[in-house]
C-alpha positions in Angstrom: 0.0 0.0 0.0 2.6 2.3 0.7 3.8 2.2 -3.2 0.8 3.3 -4.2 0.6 6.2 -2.1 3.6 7.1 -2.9 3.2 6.7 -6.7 -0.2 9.2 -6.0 2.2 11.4 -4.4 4.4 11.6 -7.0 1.8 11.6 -10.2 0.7 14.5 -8.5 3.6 16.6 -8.3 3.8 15.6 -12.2 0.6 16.0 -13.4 1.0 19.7 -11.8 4.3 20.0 -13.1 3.2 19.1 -17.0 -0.1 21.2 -17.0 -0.2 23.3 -14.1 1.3 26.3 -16.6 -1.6 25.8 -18.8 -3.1 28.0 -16.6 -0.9 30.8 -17.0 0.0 30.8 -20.9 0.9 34.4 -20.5 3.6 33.7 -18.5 6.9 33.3 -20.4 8.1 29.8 -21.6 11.2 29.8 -20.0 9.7 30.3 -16.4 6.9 27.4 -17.1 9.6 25.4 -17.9 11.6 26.3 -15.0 9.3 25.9 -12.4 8.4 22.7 -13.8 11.5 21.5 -13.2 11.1 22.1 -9.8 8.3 20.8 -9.2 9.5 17.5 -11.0 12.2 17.2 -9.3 10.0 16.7 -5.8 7.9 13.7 -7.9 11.1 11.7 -8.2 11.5 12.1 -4.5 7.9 9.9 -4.6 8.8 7.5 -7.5 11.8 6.7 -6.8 11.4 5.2 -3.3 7.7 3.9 -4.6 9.5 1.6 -7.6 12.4 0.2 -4.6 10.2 -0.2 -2.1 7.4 -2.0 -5.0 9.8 -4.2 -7.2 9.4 -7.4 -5.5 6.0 -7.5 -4.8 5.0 -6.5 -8.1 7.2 -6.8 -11.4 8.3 -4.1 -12.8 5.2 -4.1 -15.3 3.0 -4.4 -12.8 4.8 -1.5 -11.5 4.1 0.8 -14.6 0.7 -0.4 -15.0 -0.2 0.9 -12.0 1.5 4.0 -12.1 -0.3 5.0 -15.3 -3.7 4.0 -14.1 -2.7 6.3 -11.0 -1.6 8.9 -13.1 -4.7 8.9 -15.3 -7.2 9.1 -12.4 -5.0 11.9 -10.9 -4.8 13.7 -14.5 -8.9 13.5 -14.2 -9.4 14.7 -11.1 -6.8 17.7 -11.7 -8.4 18.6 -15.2 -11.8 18.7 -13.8 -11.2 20.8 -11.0 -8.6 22.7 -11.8 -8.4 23.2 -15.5 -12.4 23.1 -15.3 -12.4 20.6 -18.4 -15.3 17.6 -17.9 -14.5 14.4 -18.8 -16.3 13.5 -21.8 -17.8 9.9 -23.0 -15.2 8.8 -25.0 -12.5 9.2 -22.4 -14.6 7.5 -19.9 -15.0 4.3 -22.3 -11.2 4.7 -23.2 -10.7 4.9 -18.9 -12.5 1.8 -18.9 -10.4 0.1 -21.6 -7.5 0.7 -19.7 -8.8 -0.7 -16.4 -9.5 -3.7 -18.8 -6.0 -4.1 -18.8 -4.8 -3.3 -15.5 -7.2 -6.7 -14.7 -5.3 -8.6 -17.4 -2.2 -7.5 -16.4 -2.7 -8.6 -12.5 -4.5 -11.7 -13.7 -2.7 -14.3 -11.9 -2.9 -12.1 -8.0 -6.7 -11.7 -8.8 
């Protein structure tokens, strides 16, 4: 359990980090950019730890599945509240997909 707070920890400092700016187009390149960085740099202080402490009791794969699925319900719940963008239909049938997979993927622990 503690991997996968961690890896919410840290696709949450990413998800910020990658679309945070979008907020603030005016704002010049460089300094999106920079202050991405920084906040990237606190999300491997999450990931990192989360993959050691993980590998083992899940494979690497397993590993990245679940770090994607993390990422992608993070990424939803940060563009509907604060990039005010609704999830649409399509994405929630593609979300579903993708949990499809996750299943397949842990097959053998189910």
């Amino acid at each position: 359990m503690l991997t996968v707070v961690l890896l919410i920890c840290s696709n949450t400092f990413m998800t910020i980090a990658w679309y945070g700016h979008l907020k603030y187009r005016s704002a010049p390149l460089v300094e999106a950019i920079l202050v991405s960085w920084l906040i990237a740099g606190v999300e491997y202080a999450f990931q990192v730890p989360a993959n050691r402490i993980g590998y083992g009791t899940f494979t690497a794969y397993q590993l990245k599945i679940i770090q994607e699925v993390i990422t992608l319900v993070v990424f939803t719940v940060f563009a509907f509240v604060y990039l005010g963008e609704s999830p649409r239909a399509n994405y929630v049938v593609s979300f579903l997909f993708l949990m499809c997979a996750v299943a397949a993927a842990f097959w053998n622990r189910l």
